[in-house]
C-alpha atoms as one frame of an Amber mdcrd trajectory, in Angstrom:
protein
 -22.815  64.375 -24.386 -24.202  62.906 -21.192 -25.786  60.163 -22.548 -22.580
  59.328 -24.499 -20.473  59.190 -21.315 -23.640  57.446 -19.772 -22.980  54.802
 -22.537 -19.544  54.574 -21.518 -19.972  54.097 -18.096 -22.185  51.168 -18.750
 -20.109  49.578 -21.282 -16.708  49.879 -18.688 -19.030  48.290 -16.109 -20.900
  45.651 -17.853 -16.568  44.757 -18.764 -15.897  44.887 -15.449 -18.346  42.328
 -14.520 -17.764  40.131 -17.304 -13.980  39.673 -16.174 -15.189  38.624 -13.065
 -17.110  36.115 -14.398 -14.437  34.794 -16.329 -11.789  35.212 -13.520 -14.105
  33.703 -10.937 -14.440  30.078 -11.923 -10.809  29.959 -12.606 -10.455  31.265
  -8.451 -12.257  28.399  -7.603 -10.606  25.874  -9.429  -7.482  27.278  -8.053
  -8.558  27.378  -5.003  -9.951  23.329  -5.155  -6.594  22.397  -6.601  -4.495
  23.955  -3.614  -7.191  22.551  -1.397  -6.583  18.864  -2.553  -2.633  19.699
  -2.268  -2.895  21.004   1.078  -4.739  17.468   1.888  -1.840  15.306   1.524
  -1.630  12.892   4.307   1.367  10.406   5.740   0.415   7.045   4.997   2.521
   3.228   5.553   3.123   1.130   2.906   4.147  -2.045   1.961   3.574  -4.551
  -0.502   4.260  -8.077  -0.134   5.087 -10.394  -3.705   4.914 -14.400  -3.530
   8.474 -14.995  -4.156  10.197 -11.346  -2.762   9.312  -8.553  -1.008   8.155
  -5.717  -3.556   8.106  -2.552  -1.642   9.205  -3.203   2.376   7.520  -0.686
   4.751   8.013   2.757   4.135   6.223   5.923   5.395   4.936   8.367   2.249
   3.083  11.455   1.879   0.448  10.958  -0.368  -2.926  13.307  -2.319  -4.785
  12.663  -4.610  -3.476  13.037  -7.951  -4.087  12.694 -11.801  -3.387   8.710
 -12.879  -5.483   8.678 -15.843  -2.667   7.663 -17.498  -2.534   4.162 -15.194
  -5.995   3.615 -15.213  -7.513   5.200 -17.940  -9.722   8.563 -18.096 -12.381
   7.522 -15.621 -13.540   8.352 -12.042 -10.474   6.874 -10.545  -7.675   8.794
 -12.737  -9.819  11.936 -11.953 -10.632  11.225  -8.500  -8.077  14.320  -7.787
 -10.448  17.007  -9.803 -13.556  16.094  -7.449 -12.129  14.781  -4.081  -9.540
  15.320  -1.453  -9.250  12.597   0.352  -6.420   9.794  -1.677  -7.083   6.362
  -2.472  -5.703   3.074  -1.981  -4.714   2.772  -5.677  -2.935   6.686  -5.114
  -0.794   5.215  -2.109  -0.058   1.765  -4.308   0.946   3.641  -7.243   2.248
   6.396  -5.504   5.136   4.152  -3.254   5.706   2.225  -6.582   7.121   5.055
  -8.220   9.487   6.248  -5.136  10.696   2.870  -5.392  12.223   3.710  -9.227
   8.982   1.437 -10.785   7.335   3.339 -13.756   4.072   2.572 -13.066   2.884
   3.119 -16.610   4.211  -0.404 -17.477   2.255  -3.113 -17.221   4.691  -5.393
 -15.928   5.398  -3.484 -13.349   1.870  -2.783 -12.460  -1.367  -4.093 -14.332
  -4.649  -2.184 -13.049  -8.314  -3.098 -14.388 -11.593  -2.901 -14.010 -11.242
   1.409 -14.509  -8.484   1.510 -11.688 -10.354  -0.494  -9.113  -8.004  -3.994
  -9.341  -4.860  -5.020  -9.209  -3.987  -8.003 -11.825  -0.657  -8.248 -11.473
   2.361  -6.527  -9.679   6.077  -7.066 -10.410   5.669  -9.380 -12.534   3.567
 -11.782 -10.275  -0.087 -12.111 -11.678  -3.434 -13.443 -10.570  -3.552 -16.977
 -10.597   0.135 -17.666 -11.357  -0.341 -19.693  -8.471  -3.813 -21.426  -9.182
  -7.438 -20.313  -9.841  -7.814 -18.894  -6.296  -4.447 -16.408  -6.126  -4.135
 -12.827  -6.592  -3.172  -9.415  -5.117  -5.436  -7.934  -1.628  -5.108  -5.262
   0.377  -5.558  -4.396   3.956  -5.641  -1.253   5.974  -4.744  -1.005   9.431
  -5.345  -4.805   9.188  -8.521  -5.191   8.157  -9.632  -6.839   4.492 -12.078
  -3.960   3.008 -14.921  -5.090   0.915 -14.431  -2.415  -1.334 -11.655  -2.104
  -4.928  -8.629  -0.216  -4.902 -10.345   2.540  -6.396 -13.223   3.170  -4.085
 -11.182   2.474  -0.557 -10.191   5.658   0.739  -7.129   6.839   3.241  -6.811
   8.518   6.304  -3.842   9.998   8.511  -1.297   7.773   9.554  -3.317   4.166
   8.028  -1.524   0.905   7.268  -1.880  -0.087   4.092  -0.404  -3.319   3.255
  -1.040  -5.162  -0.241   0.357  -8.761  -0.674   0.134 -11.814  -2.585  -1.905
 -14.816  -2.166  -2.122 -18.526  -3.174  -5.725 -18.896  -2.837  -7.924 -17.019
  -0.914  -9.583 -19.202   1.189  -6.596 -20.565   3.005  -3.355 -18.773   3.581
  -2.438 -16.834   6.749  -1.774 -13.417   7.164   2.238 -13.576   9.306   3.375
 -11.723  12.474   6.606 -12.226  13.639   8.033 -10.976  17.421  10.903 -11.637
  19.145  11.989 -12.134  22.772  14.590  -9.222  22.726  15.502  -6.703  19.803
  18.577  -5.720  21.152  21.240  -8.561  22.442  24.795  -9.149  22.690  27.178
 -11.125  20.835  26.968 -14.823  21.547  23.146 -14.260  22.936  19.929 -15.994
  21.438  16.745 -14.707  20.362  13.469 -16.581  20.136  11.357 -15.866  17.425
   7.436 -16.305  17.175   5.729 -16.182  13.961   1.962 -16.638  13.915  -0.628
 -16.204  11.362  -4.347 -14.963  10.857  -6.530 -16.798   9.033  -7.842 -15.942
   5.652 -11.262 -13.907   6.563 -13.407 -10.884   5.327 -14.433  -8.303   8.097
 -13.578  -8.641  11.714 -10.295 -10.625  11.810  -9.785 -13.736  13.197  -7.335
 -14.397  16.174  -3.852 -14.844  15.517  -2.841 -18.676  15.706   1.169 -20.414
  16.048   2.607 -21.306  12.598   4.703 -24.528  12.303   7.302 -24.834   9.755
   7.615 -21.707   8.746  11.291 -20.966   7.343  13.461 -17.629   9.042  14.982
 -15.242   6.670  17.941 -12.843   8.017  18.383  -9.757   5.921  15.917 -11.517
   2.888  18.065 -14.357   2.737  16.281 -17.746   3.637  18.196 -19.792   6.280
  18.010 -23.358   8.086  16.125 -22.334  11.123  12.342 -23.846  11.196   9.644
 -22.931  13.401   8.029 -25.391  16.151   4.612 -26.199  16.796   4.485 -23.654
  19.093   5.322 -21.298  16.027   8.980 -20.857  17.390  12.360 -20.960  16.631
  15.662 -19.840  18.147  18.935 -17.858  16.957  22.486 -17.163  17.800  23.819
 -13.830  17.149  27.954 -14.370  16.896  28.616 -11.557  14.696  27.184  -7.884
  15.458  24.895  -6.200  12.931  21.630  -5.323  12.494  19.558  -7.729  11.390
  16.426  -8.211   9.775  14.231 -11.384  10.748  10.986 -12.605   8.682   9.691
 -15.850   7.979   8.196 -17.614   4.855   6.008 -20.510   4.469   4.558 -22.573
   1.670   1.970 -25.730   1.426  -0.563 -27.952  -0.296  -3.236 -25.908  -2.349
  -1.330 -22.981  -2.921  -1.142 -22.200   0.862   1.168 -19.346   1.634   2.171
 -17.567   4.845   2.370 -13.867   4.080   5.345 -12.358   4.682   5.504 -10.467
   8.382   6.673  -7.195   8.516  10.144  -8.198   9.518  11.320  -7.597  13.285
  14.950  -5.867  13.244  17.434  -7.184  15.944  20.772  -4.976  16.759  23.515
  -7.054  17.992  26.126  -5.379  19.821
């Protein structure tokens, strides 16, 4: 009799331990997942097309998160299972689809290489505007040497992704302004400058003549100087949104600044 309930015993224990087993891993994997939620992180974004502005700056939250069905079941869609720290492709794709973009179509976002380039966004594509153009990316204003899918994010980074002619020679824009807030009747003089193409440590900003304003993403008359200036009248009130464009020989372009908004009172 008491080595029957001896059985038992054993049997009800050697259960118990085998639904921990069991119960454990799935803890864990709980635990990871709620781990990589609880990493989410506020990033800027913006991405900047040839012809338009595709996304214009906008503050997200972003973690990593499953895009295997963007870029295919590889490291980069499953970056999420391993890693808590998002990627540049997360934020890109991420932004794209709080903008109404479904990011699953190719025209309005074509990844390769296993999620680690960009060939084409909104409908803009690499070398649409000769064998040097294509889609880069900086963060907090620095080109990385590294793909979409390798180039982490931190807290509070500036990721901005834009469009260029050819690599070797378009600018990077800034715009400022000599007052953001004015009165009716009052001027404003703009500045735009623009950083050369370069890899690593950035290269001074530098004036940009002939670069053409833009209020509100419209393009107007008003033409920059060689001192990379150029001067408005405000008549009407509003709030206004200044940027500047700029296109050349050899499939130069001026990337689009971030544009500087001006209230008029």
């Amino acid at each position: 009799m008491k080595t029957n309930v001896w059985k038992k015993t054993l049997a009800l224990w050697f259960s118990l331990l085998l639904l921990i087993s069991v119960a454990q891993p799935a803890l864990v994997a709980t635990a990871s997942a709620n781990s990589a939620q609880a990493a989410s992180i506020s990033v800027q974004v913006r991405i900047e097309g040839w012809n338009q502005t595709v996304i214009p700056l906008k503050q997200i939250a972003i973690a990593p998160y499953d895009i295997t069905n963007v870029v295919g079941n590889n490291s980069v869609g499953n970056w999420h299972q391993t890693n808590s720290t998002p990627l540049v492709i997360h934020a890109i794709l991420k932004a794209m689809e709080l903008e109404g973009y479904d990011v699953t179509d190719e025209d309005a976002i074509d990844v390769g290489y296993g999620g680690n380039y960009i060939r084409g966004i909104a409908g803009e594509w690499e070398i649409d505007q000769g064998p040097n153009s294509g889609w880069m990316y900086k963060v907090n204003g620095v080109l990385p040497l590294l793909g979409v899918g390798q180039q982490t994010l931190q807290a509070n980074d500036l990721l901005e992704v834009f469009y260029i002619g050819d690599y070797s020679t378009y600018d990077f824009g800034k715009i400022t302004a000599s007052s953001t807030s004015v009165r009716t009747g009052q001027s404003v003089t703009f500045t735009v400058s623009g950083q050369p193409s370069s890899w690593g440590t950035p290269l001074p900003f530098a004036p940009i003549s002939g670069a053409t304003l833009s209020i509100n993403g419209s393009p107007t008359t008003y033409t920059t100087n060689t001192s990379g200036q150029a001067t408005i009248t405000f008549s009407t009130p509003g709030t206004y949104k200044i940027t500047a464009n700029k296109f050349g020989s050899n499939s130069y372009n001026l990337v689009r600044p971030i544009p500087v908004v001006i209230q008029v009172n």
